[in-house]
C-alpha positions as CSV (number, residue, x, y, z in Angstrom):
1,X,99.2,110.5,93.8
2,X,102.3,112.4,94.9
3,X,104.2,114.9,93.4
4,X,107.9,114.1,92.0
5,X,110.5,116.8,92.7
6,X,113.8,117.1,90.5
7,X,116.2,118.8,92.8
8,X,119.9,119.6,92.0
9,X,122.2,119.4,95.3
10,X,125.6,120.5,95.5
11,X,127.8,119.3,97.6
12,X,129.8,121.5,100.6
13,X,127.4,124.0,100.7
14,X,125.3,124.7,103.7
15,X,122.0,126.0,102.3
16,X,120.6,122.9,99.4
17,X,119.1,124.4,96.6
18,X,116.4,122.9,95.1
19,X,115.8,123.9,91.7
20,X,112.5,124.6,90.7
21,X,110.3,123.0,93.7
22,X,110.5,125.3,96.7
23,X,110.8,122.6,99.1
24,X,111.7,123.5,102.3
25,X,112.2,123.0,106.2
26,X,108.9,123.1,108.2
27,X,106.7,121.5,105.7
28,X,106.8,117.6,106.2
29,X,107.1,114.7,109.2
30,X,110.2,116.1,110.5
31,X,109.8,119.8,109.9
32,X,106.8,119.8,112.2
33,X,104.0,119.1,109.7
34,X,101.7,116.3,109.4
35,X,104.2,112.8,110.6
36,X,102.0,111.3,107.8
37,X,103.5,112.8,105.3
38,X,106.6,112.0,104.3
39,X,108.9,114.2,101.9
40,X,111.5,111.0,100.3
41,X,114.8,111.6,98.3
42,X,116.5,109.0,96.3
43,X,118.2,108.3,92.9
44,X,118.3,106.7,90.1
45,X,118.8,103.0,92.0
46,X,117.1,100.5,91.0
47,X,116.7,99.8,95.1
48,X,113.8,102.9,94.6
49,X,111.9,100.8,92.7
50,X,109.8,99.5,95.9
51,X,108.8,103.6,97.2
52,X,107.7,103.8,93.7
53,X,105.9,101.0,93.0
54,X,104.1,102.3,96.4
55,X,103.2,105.6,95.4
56,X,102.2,104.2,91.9
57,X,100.0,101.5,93.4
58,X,98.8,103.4,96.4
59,X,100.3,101.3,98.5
60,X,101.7,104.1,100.7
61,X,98.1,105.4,100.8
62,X,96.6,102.2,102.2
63,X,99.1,102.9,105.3
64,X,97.9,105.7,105.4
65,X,100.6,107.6,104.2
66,X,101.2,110.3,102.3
67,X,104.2,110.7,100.1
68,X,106.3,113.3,98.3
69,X,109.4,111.9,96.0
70,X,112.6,114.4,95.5
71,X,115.2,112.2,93.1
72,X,118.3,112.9,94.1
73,X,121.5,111.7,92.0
74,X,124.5,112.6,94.5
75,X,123.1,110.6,97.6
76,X,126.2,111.6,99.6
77,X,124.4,115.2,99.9
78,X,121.3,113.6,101.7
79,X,122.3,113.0,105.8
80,X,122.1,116.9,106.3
81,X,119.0,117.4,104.5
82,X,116.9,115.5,106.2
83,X,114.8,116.3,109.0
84,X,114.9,120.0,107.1
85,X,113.6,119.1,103.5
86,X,113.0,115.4,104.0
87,X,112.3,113.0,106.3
88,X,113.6,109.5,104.8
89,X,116.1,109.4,102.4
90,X,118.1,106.2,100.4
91,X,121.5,106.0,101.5
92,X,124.2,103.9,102.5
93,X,126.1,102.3,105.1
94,X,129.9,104.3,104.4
95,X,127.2,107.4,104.2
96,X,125.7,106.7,107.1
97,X,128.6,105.8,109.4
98,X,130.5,109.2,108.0
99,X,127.4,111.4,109.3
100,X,127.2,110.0,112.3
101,X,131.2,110.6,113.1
102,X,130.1,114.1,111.5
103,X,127.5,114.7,114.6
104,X,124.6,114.0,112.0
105,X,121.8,112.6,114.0
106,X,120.4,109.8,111.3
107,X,119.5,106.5,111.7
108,X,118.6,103.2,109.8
109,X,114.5,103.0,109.1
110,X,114.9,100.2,107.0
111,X,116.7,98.2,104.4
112,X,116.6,98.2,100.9
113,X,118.1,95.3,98.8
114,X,120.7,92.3,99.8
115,X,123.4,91.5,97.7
116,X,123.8,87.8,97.2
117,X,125.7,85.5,95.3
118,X,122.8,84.5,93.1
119,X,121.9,87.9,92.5
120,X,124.8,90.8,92.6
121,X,124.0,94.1,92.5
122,X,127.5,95.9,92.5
123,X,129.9,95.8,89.8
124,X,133.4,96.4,88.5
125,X,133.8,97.2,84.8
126,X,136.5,97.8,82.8
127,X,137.0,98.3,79.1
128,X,139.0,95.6,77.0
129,X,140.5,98.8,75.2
130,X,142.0,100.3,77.6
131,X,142.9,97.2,79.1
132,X,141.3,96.5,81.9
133,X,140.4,93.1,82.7
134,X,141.7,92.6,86.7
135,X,142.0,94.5,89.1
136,X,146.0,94.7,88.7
137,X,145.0,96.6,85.5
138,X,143.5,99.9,87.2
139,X,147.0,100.6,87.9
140,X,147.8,103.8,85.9
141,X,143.9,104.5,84.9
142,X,141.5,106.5,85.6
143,X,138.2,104.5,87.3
144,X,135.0,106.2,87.3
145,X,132.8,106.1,90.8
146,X,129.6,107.1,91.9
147,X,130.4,108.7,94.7
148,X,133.7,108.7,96.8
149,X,132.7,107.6,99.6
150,X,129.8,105.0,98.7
151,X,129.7,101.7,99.4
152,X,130.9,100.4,95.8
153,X,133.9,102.6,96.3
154,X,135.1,101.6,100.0
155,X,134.3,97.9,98.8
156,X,135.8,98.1,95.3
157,X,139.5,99.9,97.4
158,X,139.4,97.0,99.7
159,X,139.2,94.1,97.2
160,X,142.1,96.6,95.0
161,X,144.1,96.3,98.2
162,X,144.1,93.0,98.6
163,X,144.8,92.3,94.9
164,X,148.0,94.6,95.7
165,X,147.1,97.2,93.4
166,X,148.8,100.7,94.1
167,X,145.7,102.8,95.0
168,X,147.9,106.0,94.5
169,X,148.3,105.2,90.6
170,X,144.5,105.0,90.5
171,X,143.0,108.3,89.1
172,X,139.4,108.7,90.3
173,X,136.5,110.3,88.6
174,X,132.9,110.7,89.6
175,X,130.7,109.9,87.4
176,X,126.6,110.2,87.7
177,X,125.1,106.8,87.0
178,X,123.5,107.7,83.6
179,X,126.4,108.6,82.5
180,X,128.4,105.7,82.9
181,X,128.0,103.7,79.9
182,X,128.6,106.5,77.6
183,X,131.7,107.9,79.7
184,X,133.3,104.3,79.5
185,X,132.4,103.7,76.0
186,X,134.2,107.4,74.7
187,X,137.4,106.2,76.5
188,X,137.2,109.0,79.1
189,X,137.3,106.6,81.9
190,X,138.8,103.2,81.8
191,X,137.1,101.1,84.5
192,X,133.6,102.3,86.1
193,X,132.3,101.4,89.6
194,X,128.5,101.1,89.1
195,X,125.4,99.0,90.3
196,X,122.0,98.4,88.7
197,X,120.0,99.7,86.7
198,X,123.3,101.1,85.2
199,X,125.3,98.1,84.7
200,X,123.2,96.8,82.6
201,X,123.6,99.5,79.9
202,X,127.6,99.2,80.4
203,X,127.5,95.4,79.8
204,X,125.6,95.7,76.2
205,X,128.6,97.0,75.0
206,X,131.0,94.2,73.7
207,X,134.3,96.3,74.9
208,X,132.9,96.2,78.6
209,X,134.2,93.3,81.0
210,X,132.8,92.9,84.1
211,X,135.0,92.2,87.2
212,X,132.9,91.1,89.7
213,X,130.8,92.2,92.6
214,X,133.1,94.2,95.2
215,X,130.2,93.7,98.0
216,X,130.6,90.2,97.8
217,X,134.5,90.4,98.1
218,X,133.5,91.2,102.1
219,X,130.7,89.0,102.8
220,X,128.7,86.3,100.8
221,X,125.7,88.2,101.7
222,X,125.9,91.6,102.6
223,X,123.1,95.1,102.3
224,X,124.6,97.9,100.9
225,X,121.5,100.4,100.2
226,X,119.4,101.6,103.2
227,X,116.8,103.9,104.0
228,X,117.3,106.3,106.8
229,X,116.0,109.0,108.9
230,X,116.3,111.7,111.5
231,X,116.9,110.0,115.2
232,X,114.6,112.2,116.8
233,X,111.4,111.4,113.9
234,X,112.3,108.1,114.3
235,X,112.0,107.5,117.9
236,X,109.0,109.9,118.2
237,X,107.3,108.3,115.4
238,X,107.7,104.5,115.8
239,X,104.5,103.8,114.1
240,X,104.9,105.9,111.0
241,X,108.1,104.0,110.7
242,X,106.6,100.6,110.7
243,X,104.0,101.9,107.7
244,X,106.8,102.8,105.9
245,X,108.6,99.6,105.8
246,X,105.5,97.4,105.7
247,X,104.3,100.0,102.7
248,X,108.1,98.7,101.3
249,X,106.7,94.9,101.9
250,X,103.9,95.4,100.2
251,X,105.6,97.0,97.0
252,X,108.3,93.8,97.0
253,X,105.2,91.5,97.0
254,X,103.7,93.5,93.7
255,X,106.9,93.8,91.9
256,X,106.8,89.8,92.0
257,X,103.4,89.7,91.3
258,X,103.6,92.1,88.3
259,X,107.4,92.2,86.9
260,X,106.2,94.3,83.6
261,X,104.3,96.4,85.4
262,X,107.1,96.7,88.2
263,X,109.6,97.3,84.9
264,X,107.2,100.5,83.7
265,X,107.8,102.4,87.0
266,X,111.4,102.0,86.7
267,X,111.8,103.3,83.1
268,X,109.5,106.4,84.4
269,X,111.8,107.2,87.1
270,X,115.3,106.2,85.7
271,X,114.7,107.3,81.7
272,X,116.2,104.6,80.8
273,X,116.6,103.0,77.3
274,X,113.8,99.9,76.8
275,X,116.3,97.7,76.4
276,X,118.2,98.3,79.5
277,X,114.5,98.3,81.2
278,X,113.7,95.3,79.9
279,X,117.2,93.4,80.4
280,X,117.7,94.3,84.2
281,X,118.0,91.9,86.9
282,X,116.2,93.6,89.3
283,X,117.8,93.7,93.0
284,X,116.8,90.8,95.5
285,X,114.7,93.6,97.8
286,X,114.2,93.5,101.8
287,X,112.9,96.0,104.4
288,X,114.7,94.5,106.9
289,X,117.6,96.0,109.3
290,X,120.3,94.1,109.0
291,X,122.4,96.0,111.8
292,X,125.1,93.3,111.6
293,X,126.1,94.8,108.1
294,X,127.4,98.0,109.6
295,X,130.0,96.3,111.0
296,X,131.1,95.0,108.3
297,X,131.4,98.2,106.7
298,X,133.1,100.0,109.5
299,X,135.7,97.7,109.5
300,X,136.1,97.7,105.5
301,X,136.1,101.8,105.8
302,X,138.9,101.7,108.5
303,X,140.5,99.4,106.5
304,X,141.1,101.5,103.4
305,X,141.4,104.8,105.9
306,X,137.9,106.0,105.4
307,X,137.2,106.2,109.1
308,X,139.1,106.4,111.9
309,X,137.9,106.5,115.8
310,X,135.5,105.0,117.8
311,X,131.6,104.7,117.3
312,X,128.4,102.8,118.9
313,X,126.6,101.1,115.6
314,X,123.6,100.6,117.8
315,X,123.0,104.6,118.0
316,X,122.7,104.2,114.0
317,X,119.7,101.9,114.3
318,X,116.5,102.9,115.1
319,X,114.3,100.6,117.5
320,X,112.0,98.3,115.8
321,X,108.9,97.6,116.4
């Protein structure tokens, strides 16, 4: 069974700091170990759930793989770090896109979960308090995000935009997932951007109203999770790439089979109450590269001035095979 590393990152700076694991370049796929070993970040997501269910199951092991798993709140602070402390890491189109204009070499491994209309992952919430129950209503108050530039937060000033709300008399916050529902229920915050497991927290409480689904103000069906690594791992290790996302198959397959079981490895990673285990739709999950997704989020992040200039979306896929 692999270890699981807790690491703090903070943003901006150029060496990471990982508290209290000593992980470190040279050690993994990437850094020039063993390509069979591969060091992971993510959050709190509930799109994790399938790499944990794998390393729970030994799933990754029957690929022969070998795994490490670094949670990792502030997935914003991932594109740099890997290929030096890890070698795939959950993160998201608007992430992914912003590296690459940054000279970051990272690419798409696989997907992670598809929003559809039968099964939304994204949310908008806003308290009845404060009043906030359309968009029009964010006018004058502060909305708390995950991260600035993350998918929710592109798609959720898109749909503002064209509901003619004044983004300038939006304050913005960020605001760690687990945090959310209490941030929103204290009144510090008067709308939250958020996605599962979190929303379902949020939404037990009576004053919360949810929105809607910003992904699916762009597309009816759109993937706004991924999993990505470094270019150079990815073309030199083809086959260690397939193992991963057929390891990811696998894990979709026994969270169907064995939802309770599926719902144990979530509280263990996420801490989260039983109740909020236990009432979470989980996401509808796929491995799959849907590489005609990033253009829908390039042209949503020029849209709200996220992006500007020119960029090949194919060099931010890596070949399948």
């Amino acid at each position: 069974m692999a270890s699981t590393r807790l690491a703090t990152f903070i943003a901006g700076v150029a060496v990471i700091a990982l508290a209290g694991c000593g992980v470190g370049g040279g050690t993994g796929a990437s850094g020039g170990g063993d390509p069979r070993t591969l060091r992971i970040a993510h959050n709190s997501n509930a799109a994790a759930l399938p790499v944990r269910v794998a390393e729970a199951k030994g799933i990754f092991a029957k690929h022969n793989l070998k795994v490490e798993l670094t949670k990792v709140e502030n997935l914003g602070t991932l594109p740099g770090a890997v290929g030096k402390s890890f070698d795939v890491a959950l993160s998201v189109p608007t992430t992914l896109i912003t590296a690459a204009q940054q000279g970051i070499p990272v690419v798409q491994v696989a997907g992670a979960t598809l929003d559809i209309e039968q099964n939304p992952t994204a949310f908008l919430i806003g308290s009845r308090k404060a009043g906030v129950s359309k968009p029009k209503d964010l006018e004058g108050k502060t909305l708390g995000v995950l991260v600035e530039t993350g998918t929710t937060h592109v798609a959720t000033k898109a749909w503002l935009n064209h509901e003619g709300v004044d983004l300038s008399k939006v304050k913005i916050v960020q605001v760690d997932g687990p945090a959310q529902a209490d941030q929103l229920a204290s009144g510090r915050i008067a709308a939250v951007e958020t996605v599962m497991p979190f929303a379902t927290n949020i939404l037990h409480n009576p004053d919360a109203f949810d929105l809607g689904d910003p992904y699916l103000k762009l597309a009816p069906e759109l993937s706004a999770i991924l999993w990505i690594a470094q270019r150079d791992f990815a073309a030199r290790q083809p086959d260690v790439i397939k193992d991963f996302r057929a390891a990811l198959d696998d894990a979709q397959a026994a969270i169907a089979q064995n939802d309770q079981e599926a719902r144990k490895v979530l509280k263990d990673y996420t801490g989260l109450p039983d109740a909020v285990i236990t009432g979470t739709k989980l996401p509808t999950y796929t491995s799959a590269v849907r590489s005609e997704d990033l253009k829908v989020w390039l042209d949503t992040m020029r849209e709200v001035g996220a992006f500007t200039g020119d960029i090949d979306l194919s060099t931010l896929v890596a070949q399948q095979n």
